[in-house]
N, CA and C atoms as a LAMMPS dump frame, in Angstrom:
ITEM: TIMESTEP
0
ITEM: NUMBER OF ATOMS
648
ITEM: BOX BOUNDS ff ff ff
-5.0000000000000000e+02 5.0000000000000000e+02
-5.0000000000000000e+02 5.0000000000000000e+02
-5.0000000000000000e+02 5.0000000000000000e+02
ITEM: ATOMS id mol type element x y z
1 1 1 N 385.168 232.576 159.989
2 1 2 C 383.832 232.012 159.835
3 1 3 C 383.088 232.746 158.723
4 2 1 N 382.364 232.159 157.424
5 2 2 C 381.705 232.757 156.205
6 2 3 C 380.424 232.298 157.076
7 3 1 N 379.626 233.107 156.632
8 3 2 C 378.099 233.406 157.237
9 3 3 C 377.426 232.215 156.317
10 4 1 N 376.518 231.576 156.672
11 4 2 C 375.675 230.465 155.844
12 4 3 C 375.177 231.443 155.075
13 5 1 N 375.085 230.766 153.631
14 5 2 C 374.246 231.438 152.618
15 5 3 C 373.128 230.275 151.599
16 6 1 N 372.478 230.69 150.772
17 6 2 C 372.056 229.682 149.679
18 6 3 C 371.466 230.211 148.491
19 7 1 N 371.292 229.829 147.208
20 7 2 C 370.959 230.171 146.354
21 7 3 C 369.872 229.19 146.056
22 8 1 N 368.493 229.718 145.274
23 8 2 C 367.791 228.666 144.886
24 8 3 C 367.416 229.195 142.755
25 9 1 N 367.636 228.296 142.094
26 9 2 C 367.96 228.109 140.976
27 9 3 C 366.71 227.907 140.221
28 10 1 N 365.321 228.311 139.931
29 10 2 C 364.421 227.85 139.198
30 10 3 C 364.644 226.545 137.929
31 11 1 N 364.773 225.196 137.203
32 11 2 C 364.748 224.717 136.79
33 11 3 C 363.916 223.605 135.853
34 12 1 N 362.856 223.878 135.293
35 12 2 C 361.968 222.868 134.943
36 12 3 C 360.849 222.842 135.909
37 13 1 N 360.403 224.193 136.31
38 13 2 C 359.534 223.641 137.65
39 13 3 C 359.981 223.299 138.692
40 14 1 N 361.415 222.896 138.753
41 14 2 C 362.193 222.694 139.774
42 14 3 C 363.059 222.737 141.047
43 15 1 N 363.54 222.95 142.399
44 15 2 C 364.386 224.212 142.355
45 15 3 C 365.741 223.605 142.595
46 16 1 N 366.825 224.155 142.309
47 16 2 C 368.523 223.994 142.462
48 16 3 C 369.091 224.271 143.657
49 17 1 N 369.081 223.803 144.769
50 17 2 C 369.53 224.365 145.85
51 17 3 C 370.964 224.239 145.694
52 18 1 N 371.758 226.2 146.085
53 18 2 C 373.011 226.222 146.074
54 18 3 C 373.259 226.443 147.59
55 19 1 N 374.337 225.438 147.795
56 19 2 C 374.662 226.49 149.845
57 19 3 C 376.227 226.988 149.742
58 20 1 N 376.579 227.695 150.441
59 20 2 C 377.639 228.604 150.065
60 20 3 C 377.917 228.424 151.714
61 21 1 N 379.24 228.744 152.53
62 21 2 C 379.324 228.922 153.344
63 21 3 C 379.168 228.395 154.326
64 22 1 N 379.783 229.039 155.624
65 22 2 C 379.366 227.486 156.651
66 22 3 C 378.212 227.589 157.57
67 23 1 N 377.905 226.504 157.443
68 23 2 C 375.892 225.458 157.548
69 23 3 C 376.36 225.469 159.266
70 24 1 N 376.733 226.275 160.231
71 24 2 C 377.127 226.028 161.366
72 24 3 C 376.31 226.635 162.345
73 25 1 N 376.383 226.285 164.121
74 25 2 C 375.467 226.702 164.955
75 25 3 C 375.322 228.582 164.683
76 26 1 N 376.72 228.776 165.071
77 26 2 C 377.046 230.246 165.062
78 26 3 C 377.176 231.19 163.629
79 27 1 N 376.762 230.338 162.618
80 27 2 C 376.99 230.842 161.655
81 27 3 C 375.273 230.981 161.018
82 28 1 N 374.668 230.253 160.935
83 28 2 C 373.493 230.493 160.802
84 28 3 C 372.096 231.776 160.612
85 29 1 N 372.011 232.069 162.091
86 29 2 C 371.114 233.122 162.197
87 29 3 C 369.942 232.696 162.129
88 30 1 N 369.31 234 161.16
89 30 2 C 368.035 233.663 160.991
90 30 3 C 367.774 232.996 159.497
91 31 1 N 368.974 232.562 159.025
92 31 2 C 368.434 231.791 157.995
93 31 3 C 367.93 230.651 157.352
94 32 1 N 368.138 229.638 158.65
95 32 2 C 366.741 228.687 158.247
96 32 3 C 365.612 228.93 158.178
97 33 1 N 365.2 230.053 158.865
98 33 2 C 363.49 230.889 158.822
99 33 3 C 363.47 230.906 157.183
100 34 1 N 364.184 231.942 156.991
101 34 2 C 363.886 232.297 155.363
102 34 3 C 363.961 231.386 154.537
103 35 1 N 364.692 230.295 154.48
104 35 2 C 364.915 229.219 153.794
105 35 3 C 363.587 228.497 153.7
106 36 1 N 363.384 227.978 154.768
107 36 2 C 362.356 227.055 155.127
108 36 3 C 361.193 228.081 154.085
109 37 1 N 360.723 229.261 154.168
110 37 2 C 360.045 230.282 153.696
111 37 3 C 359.83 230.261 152.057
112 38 1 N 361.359 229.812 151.772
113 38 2 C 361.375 230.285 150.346
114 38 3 C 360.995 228.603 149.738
115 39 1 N 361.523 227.861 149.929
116 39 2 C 361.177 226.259 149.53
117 39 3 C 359.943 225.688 149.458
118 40 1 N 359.255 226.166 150.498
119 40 2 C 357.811 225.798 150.759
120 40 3 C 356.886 225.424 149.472
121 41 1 N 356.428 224.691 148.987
122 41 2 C 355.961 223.941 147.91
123 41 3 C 356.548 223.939 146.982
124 42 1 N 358.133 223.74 147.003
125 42 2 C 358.915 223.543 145.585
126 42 3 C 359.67 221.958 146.114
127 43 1 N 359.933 221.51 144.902
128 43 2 C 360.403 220.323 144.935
129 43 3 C 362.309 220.671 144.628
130 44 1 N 362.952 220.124 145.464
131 44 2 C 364.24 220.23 145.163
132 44 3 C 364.728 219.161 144.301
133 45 1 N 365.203 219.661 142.713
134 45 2 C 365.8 218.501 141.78
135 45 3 C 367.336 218.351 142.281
136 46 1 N 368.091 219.116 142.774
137 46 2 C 369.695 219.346 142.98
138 46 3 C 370.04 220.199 143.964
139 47 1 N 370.922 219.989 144.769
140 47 2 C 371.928 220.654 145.362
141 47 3 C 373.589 220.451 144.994
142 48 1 N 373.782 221.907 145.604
143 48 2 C 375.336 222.161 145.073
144 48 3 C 375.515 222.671 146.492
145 49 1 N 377.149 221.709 146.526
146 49 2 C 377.379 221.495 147.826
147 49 3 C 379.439 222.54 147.624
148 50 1 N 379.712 222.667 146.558
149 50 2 C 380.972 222.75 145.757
150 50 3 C 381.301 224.109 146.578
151 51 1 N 380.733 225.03 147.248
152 51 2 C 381.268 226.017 147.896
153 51 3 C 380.955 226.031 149.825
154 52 1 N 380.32 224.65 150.022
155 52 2 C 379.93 224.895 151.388
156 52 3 C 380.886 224.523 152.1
157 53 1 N 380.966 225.331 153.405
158 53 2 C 382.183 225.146 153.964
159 53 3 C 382.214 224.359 155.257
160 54 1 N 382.084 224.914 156.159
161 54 2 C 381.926 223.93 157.511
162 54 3 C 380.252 223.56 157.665
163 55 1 N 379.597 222.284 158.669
164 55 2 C 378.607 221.381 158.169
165 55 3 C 378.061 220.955 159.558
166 56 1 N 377.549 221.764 160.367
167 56 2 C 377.138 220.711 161.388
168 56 3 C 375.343 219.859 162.078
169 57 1 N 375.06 219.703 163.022
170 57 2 C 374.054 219.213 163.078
171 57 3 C 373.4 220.124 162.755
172 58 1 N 373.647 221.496 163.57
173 58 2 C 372.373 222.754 163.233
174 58 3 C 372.258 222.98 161.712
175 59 1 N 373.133 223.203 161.152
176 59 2 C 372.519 223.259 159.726
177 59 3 C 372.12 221.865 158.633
178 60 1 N 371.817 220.839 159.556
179 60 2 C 371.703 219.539 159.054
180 60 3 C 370.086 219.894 159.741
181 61 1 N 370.045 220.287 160.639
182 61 2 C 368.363 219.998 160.913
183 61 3 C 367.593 221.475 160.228
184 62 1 N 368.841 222.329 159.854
185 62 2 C 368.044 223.406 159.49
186 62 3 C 367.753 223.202 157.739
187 63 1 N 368.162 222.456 157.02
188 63 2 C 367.807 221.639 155.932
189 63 3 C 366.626 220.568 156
190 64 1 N 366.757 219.926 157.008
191 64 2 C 365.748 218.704 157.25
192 64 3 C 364.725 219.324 157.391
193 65 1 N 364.071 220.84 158.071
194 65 2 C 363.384 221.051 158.459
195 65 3 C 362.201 221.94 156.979
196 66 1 N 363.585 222.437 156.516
197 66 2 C 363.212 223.304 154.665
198 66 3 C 362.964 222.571 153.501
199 67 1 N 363.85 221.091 153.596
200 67 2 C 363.491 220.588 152.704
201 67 3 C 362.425 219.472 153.26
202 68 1 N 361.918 219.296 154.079
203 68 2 C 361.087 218.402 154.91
204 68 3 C 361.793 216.387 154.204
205 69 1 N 363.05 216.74 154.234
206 69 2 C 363.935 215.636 154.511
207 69 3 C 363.396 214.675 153.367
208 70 1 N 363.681 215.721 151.965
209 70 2 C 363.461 215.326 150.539
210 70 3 C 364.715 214.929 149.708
211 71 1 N 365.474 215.199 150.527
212 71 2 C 366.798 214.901 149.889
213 71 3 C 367.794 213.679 149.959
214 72 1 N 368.026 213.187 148.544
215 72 2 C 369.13 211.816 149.126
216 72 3 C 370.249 211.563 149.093
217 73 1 N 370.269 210.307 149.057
218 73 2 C 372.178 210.623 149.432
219 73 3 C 372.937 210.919 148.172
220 74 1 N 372.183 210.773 146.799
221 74 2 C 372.92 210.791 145.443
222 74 3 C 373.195 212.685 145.8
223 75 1 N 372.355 212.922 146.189
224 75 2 C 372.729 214.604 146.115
225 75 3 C 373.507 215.281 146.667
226 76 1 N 374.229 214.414 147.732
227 76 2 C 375.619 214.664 148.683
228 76 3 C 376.391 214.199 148.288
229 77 1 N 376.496 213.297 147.323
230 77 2 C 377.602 213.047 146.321
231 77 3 C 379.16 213.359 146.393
232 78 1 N 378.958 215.201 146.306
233 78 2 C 380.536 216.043 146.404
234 78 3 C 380.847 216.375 147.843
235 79 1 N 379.685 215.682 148.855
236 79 2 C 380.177 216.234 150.098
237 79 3 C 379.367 215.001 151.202
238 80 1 N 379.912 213.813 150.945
239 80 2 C 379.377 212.438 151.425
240 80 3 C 379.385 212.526 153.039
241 81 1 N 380.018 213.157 153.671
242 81 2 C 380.114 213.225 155.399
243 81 3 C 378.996 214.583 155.317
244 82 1 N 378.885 215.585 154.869
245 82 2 C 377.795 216.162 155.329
246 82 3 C 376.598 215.498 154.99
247 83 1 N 376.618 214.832 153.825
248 83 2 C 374.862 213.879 153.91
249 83 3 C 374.696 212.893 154.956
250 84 1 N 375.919 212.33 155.096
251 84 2 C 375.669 211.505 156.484
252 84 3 C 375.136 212.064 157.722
253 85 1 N 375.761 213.101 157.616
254 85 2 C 375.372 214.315 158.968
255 85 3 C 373.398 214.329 158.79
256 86 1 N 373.146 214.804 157.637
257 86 2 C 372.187 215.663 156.857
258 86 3 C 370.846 213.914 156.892
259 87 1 N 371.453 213.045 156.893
260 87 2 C 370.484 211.473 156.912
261 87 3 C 370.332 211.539 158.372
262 88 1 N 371.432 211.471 159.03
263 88 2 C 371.292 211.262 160.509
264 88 3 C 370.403 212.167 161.24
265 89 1 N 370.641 213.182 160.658
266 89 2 C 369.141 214.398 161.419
267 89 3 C 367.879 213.936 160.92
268 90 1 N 367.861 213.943 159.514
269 90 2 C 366.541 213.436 159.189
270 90 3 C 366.127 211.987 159.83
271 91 1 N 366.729 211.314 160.031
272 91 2 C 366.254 209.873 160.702
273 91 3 C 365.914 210.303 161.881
274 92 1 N 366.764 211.137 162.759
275 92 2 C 366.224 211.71 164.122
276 92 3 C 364.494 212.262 164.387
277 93 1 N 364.568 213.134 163.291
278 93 2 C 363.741 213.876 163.084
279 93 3 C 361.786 213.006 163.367
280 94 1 N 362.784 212.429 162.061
281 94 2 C 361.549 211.578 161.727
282 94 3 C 360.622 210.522 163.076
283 95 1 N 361.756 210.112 164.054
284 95 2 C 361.644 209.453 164.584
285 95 3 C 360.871 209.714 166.226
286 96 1 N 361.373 210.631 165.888
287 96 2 C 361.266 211.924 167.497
288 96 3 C 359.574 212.091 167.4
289 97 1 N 359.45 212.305 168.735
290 97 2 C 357.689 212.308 168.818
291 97 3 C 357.466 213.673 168.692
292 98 1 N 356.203 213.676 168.531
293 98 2 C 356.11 215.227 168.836
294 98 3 C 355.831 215.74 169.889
295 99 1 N 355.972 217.388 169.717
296 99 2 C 355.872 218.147 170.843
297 99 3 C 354.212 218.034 171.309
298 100 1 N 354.188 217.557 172.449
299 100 2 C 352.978 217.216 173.288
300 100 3 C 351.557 219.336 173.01
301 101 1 N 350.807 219.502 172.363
302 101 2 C 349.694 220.097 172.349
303 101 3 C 349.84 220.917 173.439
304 102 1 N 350.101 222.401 174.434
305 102 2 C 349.353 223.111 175.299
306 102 3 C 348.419 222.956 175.098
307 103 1 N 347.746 222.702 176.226
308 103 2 C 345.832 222.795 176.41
309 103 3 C 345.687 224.17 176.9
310 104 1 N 344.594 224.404 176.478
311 104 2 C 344.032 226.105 176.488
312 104 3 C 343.893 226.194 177.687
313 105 1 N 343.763 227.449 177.793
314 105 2 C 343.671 228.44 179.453
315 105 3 C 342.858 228.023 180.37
316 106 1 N 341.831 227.561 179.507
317 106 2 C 340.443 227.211 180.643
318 106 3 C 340.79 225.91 180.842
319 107 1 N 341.354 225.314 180.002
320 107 2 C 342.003 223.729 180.6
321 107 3 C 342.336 223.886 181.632
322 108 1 N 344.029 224.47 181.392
323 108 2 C 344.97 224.742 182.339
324 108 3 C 344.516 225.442 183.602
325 109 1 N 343.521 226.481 183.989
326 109 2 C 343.052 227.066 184.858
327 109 3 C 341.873 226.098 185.799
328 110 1 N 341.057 224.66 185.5
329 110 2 C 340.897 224.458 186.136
330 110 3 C 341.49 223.335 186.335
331 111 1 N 342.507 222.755 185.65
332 111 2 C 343.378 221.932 186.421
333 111 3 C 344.677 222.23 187.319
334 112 1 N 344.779 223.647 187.445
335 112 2 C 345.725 224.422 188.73
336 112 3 C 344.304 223.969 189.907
337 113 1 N 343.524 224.766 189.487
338 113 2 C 342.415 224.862 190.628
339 113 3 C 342.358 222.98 190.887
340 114 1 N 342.052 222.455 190.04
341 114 2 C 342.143 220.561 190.815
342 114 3 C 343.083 219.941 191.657
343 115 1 N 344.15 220.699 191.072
344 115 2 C 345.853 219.934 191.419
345 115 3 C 345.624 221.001 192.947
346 116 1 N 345.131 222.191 193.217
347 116 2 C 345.193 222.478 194.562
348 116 3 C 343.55 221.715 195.556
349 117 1 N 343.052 221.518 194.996
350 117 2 C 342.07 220.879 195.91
351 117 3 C 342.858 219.581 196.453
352 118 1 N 343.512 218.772 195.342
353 118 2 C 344.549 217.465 195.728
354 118 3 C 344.881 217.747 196.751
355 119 1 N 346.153 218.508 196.462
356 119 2 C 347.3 218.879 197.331
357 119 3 C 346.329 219.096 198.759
358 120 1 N 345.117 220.012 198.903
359 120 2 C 344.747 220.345 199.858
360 120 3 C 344.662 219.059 200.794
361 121 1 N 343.481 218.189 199.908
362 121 2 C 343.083 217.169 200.42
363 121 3 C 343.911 216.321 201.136
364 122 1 N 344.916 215.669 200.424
365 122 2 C 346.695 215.113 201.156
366 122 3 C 347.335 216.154 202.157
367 123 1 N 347.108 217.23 202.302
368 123 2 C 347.39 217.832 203.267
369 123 3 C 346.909 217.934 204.585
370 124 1 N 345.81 217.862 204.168
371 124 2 C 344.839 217.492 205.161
372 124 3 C 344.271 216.056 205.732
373 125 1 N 344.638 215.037 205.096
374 125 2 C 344.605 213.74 205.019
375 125 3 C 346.054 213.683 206.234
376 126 1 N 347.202 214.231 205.903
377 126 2 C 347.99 213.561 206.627
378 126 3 C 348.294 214.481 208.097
379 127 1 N 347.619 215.786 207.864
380 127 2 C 347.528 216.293 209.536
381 127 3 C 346.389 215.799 210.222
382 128 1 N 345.153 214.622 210.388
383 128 2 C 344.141 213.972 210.634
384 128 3 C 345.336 212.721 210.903
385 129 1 N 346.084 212.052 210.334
386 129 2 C 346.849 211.332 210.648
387 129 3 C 347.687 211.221 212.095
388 130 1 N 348.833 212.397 211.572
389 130 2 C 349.406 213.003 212.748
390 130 3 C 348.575 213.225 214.041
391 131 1 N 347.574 214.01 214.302
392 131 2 C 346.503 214.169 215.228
393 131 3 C 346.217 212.701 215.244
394 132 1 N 345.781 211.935 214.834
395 132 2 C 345.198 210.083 215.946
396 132 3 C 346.157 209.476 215.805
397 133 1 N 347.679 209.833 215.488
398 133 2 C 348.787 209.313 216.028
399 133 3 C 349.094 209.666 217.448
400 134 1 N 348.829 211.309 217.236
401 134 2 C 349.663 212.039 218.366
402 134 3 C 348.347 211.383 219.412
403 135 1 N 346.905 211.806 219.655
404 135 2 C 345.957 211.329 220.515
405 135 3 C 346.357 209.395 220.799
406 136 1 N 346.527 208.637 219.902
407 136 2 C 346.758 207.46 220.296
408 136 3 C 348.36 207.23 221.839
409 137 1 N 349.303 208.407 221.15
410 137 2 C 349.95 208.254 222.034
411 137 3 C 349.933 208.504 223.393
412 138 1 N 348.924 209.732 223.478
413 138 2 C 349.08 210.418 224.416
414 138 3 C 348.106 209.168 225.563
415 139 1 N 347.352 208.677 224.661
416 139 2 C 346.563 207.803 225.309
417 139 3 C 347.145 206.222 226.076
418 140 1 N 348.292 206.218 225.339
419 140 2 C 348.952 205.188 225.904
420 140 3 C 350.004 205.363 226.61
421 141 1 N 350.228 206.928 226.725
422 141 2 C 351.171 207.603 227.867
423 141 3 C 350.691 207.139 229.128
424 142 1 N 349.171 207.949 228.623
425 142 2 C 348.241 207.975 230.126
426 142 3 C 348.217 206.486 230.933
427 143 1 N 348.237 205.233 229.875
428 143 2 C 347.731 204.336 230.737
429 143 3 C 349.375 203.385 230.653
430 144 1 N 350.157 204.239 230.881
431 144 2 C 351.394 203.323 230.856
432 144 3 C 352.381 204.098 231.607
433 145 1 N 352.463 205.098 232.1
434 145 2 C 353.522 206.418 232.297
435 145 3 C 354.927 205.71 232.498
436 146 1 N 354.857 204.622 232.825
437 146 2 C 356.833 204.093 232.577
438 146 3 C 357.172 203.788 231.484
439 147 1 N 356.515 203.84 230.546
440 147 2 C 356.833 204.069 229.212
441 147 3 C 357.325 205.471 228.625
442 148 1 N 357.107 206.372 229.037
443 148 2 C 357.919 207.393 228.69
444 148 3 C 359.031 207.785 228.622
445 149 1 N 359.556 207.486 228.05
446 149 2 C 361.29 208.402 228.081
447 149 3 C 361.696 209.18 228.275
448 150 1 N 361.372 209.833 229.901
449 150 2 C 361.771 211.034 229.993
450 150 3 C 362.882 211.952 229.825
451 151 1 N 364.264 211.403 229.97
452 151 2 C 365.453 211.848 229.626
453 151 3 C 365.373 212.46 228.15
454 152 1 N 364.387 211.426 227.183
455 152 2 C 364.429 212.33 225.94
456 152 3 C 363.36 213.329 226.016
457 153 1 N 362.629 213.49 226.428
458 153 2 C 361.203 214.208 226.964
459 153 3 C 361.943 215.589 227.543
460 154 1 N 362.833 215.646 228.911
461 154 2 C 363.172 216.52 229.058
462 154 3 C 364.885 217.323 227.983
463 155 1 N 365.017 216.343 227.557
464 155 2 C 366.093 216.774 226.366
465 155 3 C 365.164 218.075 225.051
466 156 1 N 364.431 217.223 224.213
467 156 2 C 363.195 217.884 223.977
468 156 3 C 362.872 219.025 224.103
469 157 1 N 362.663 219.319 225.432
470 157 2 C 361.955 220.532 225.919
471 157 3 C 363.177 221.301 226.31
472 158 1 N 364.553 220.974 226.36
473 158 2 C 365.282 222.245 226.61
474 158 3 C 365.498 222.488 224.713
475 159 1 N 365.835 222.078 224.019
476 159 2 C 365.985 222.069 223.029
477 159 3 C 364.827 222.927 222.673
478 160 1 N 363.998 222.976 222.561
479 160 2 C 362.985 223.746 222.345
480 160 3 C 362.57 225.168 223.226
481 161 1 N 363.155 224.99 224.458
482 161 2 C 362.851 225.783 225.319
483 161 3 C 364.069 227.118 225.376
484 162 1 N 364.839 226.464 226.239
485 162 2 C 365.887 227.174 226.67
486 162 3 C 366.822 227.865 225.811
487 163 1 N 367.13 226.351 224.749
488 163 2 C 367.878 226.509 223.911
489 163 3 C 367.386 227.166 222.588
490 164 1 N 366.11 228.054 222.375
491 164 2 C 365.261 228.669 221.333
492 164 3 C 365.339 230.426 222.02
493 165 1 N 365.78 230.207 223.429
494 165 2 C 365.819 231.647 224.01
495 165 3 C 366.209 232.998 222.908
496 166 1 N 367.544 232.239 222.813
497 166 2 C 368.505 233.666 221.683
498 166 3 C 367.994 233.758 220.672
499 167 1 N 367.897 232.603 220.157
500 167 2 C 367.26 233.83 218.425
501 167 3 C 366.012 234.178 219.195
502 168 1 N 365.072 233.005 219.901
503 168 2 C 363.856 234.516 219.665
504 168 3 C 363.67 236.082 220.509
505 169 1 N 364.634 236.338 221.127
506 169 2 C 365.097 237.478 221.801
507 169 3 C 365.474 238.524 220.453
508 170 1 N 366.718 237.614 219.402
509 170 2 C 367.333 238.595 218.636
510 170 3 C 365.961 238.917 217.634
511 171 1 N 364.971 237.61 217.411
512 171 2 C 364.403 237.935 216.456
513 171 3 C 363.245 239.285 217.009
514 172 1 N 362.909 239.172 217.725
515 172 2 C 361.989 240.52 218.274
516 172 3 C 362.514 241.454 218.384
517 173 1 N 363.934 241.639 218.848
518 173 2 C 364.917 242.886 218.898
519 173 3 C 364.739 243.664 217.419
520 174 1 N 365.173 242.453 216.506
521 174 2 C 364.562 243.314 214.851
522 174 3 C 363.42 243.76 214.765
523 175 1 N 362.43 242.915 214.814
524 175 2 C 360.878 243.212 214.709
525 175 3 C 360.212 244.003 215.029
526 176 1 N 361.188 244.624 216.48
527 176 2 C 360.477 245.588 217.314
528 176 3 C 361.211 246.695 216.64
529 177 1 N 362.491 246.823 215.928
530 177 2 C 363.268 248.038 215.128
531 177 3 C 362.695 248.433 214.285
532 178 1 N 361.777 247.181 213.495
533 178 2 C 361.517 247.672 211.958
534 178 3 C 359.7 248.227 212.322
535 179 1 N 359.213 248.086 213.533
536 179 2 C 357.648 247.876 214.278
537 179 3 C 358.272 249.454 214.278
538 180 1 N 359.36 249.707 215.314
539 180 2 C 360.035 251.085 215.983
540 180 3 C 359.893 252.133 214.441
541 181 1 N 360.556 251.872 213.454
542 181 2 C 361.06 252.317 212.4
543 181 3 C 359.758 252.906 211.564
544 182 1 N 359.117 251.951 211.531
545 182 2 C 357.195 252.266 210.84
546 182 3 C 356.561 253.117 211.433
547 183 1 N 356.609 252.894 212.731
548 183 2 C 355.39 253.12 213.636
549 183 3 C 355.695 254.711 213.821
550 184 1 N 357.144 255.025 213.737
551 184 2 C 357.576 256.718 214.128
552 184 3 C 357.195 257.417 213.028
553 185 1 N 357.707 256.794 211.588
554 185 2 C 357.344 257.205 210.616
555 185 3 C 356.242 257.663 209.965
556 186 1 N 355.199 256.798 210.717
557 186 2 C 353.408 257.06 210.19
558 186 3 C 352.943 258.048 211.488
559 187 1 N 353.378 257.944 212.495
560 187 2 C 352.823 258.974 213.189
561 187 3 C 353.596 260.222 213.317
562 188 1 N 354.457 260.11 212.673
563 188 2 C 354.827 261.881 212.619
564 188 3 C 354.289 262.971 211.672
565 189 1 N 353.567 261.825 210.754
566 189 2 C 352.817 262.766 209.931
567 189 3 C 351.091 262.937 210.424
568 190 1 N 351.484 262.387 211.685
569 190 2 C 349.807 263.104 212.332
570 190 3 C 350.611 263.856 213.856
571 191 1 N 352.014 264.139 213.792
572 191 2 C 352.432 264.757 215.253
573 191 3 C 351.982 263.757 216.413
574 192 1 N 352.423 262.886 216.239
575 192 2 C 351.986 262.132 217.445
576 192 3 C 352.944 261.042 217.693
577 193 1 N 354.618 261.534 216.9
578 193 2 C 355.482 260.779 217.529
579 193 3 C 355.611 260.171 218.931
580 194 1 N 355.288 260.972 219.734
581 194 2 C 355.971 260.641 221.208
582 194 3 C 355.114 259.105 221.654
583 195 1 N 353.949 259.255 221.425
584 195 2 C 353.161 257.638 221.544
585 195 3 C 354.171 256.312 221.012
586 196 1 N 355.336 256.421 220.242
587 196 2 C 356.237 255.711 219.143
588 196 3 C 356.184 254.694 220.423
589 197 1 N 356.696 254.99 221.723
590 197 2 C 356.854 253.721 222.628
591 197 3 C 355.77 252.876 223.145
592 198 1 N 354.79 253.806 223.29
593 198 2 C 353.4 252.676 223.961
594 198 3 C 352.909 252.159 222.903
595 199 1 N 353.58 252.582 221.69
596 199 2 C 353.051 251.72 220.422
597 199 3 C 353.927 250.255 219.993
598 200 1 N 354.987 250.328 220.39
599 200 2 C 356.184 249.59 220.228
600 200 3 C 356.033 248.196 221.261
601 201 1 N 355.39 248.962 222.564
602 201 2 C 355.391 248.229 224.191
603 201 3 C 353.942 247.463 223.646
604 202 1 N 352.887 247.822 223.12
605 202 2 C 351.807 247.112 223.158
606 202 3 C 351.907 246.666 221.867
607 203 1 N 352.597 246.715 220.299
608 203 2 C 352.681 245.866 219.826
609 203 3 C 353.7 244.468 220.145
610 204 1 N 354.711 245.013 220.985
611 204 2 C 355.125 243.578 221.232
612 204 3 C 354.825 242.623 222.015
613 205 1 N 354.002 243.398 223.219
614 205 2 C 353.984 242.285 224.572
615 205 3 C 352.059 241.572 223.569
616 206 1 N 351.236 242.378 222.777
617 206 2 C 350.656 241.617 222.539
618 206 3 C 350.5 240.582 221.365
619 207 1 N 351.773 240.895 220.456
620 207 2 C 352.001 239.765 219.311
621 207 3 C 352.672 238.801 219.587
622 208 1 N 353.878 239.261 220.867
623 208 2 C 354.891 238.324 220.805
624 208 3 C 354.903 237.688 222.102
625 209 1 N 354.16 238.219 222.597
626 209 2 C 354.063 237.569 224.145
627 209 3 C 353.674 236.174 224.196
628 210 1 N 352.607 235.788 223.416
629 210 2 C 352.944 234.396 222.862
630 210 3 C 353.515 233.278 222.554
631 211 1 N 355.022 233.72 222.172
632 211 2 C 356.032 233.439 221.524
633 211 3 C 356.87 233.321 222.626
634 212 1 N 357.137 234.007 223.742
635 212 2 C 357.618 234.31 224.565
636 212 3 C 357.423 233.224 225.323
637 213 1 N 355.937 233.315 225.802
638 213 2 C 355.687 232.687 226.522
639 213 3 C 355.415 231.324 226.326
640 214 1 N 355.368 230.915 224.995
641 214 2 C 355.759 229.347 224.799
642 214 3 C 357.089 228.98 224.808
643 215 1 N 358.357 229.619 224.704
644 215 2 C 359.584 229.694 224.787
645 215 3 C 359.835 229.124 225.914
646 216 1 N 359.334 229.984 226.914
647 216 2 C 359.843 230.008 228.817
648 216 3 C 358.843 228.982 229.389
């Protein structure tokens, strides 16, 4: 692989673009920057194509972009499949919309803040839902009770009940290790380890007792 190169030729006011080497993804670098850099209000009369070696899209748009797609097909002449390449980007180019404007910070900052009032609002829109669904039902429980399905009713509630026992046993077993693990740790630096259990016993029966007791 020869590294992309180019020469530019002063002529009549003019400039001579020479490319040397191959115009490729990996071959490139940073030299469409400089290119693009050095061209900038010169008019290209010629290119010399007589040493370039391999030709692909990237260095077809990295031309389109330096010469702002001033070049025609008489000038690919000695190398007719790379101008084809080198037309086809520029037609792309040309055609392609542009990149859509970032709106400034204070835009963007109170349209986070809008897009969460939304979200709030639909969030809240559809638990008001749920609630005079759930009240409509319960209301037509009341005035119908053989309408209930109890077989799935009590299916339900073991599923939820019985069958929720083990993890939430295992999950407090952790909770109360890592509660155990903290709680020894911060009070040994006031000597007052030995409390570690009535600290352990009254953080769990009063966080999780809850939990517990909606379980059972």
């Amino acid at each position: 692989m020869n590294q992309a190169q180019y020469e530019i030729v002063e002529t009549d006011g003019a400039a001579r673009l020479r490319l040397t080497g191959d115009w490729t993804t990996t071959a490139l670098g940073r030299l469409p920057t400089e290119l693009s850099r050095d061209l900038e209000g010169r008019e290209i009369a010629s290119i010399d194509t007589s040493d370039l070696g391999r030709f692909d899209t990237a260095g077809a748009l990295a031309l389109v972009q330096a010469s702002s797609g001033r070049l025609s097909k008489s000038q690919w002449k000695d190398r007719p499949e790379a101008g084809r390449i080198y037309h086809m980007i520029e037609l792309l180019e040309r055609k392609s919309a542009p990149a859509p404007k970032r709106p400034s910070a204070f835009v963007r900052t109170f349209a986070k803040i809008g897009r969460g009032v939304y979200d709030f609002g639909g969030e809240a829109m559809l638990s008001l839902t749920f609630l005079g669904r759930l009240m409509a039902a319960v209301v037509e429980a009341v005035r119908r009770p053989g309408g209930i399905r109890w077989p799935a009713w009590v299916s339900q509630a073991e599923r939820a009940g019985l069958d929720a026992i083990p993890i939430v046993m295992i999950t407090n077993f952790f909770i109360g290790a890592v509660v155990a693990f903290i709680g020894v740790d911060l009070l040994t630096d006031f000597g007052a380890q030995v409390f570690a259990v009535q600290l352990i016993g009254v953080a769990m029966f009063r966080e999780f007792a809850v939990v517990i007791a909606s379980v059972l």
